[in-house]
Structures are given as C-alpha cells and as structure tokens.
N, C-alpha and C positions, 0 to 999 in steps of 0.2 A: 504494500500500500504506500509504504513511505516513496518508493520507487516510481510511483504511478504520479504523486502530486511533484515530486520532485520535475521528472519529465514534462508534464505540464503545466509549471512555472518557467521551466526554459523556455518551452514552446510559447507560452505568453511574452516572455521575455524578450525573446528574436524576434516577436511578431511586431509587438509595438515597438523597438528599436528601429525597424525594417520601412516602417509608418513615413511617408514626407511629412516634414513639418511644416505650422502652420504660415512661417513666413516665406515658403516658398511659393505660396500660392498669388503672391503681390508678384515674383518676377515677371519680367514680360510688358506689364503695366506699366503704362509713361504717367506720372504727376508732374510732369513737367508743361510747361506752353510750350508753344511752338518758337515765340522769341529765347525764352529757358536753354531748348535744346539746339538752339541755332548759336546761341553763347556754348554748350556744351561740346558746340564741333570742333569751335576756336581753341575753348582753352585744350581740345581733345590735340588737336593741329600743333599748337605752340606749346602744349607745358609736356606731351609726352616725347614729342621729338627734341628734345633737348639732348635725352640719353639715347634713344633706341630708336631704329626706323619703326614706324606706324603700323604697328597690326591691322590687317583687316578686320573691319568691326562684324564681318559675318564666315570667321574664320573659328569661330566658336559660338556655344549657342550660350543666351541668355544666362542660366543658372553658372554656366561655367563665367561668363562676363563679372559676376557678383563675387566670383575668390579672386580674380585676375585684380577688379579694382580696388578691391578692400584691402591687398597685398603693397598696390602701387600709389595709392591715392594721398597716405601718408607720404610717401616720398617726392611724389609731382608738389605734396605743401596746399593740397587743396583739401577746402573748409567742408561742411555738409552738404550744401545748397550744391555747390562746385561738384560735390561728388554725385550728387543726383544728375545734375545736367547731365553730365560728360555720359554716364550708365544710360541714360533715357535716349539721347544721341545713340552711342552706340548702341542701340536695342534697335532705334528707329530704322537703323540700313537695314534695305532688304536684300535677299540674294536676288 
C-alpha cells in the first residue's frame, strides 16, 4: 500500500511539474502600441548591435525570445518599458 500512494505522489508530482505555467500564457501578446514597438525596433537596431550582429527576430519562437531577453536586457542597460518594446517588436516580425 505504502508503494501504491508513494507511486502516485510521483505520478502527481511529474504531472503538475510537467503543467505550463501560468505566465506563459501572456507570451505572444503585444501590450505595446504601435508607436511603443516602433521605439522597440530602434532601441532593438542600436542598443543590440553595439556587441553582436542582429539576430533574426523570427529565428526563434516567442517563448524562446523571453530567456534570450531577460539574459540580454540587463546588459543592453534597458529599463522595463525598454524591455517590453524591444520583446513586442521582436514578436511582431513575421516569417
């Protein structure tokens, strides 16, 4: 018996681990205007080519765009608002 509730507590366990969470469900979604993300291409243009040639913005999908900027954004020196544009820009290209 012990064996039986033990197996399905892991089972529970990996299940709801396994779960997306719930702030993934906003990826994809622009809060931005369209003046917002038209600032977001600029600072995309001039604050990431400083270091590195310009990734394509449809060279990865959305959720993967969310660990690229959260990685880089501190180091480009850009504030919150900054860091929205530039995400909602890069979301907005399409392939």
């Amino acid at each position: 018996m012990k064996k039986l509730i033990a197996v399905a507590s892991f089972t529970f366990i990996l299940l709801v681990s396994c779960t997306p969470k719930a702030s993934t469900s906003a990826v994809g979604s622009s809060t931005s205007t369209a003046e917002q993300i038209a600032q977001g291409k600029t600072i995309f243009e001039n604050s990431c080519a400083k270091c590195h040639k310009l990734p394509d913005p449809t060279s990865h999908n959305p959720v993967q765009w969310v660990g690229i900027m959260n990685s880089m954004a501190p180091k480009a020196k850009l504030n919150d608002d900054q860091h929205q544009w530039v995400y909602d820009y890069i979301i907005s290209v399409k392939k």
